[in-house]
C-alpha positions in Angstrom: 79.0 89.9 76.6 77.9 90.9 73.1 75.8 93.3 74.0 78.2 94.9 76.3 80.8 95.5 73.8 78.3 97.0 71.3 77.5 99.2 73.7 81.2 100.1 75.0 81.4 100.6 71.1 78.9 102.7 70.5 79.7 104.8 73.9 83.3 104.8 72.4 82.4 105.8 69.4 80.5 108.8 70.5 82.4 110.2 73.5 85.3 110.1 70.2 83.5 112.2 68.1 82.4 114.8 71.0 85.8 114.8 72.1 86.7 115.6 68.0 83.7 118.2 67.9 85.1 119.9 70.8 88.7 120.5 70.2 87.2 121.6 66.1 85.5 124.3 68.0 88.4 125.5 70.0 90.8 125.4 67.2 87.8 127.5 65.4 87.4 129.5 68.0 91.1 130.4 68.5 91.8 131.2 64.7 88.3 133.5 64.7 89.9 135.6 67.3 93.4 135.3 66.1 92.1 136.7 62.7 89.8 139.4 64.4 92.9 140.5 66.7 95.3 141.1 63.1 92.0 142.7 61.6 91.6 145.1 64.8 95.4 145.8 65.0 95.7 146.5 61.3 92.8 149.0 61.9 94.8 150.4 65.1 97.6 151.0 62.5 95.7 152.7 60.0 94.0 155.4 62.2 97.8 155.9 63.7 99.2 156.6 60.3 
């Protein structure tokens, strides 16, 4: 049974951190193209003007 837990742990453990890694990259992700999009518009604007 030991060794069973360390490796539910461990499994645990890492499925947490991908699970971490992943939603870091979508909130990355979504403020990259939020931040492009209010560069692109501000460029729109400018040419308009």
């Amino acid at each position: 049974m030991d060794g069973i837990s360390w490796i539910t742990l461990i499994l645990a453990t890492m499925i947490g951190g991908f699970l971490f890694a992943m939603i870091g990259v979508v909130l990355l992700a979504l403020l990259l193209g939020n931040v492009s999009d209010r560069l692109s518009s501000n460029d729109e604007t400018r040419q308009d003007s």
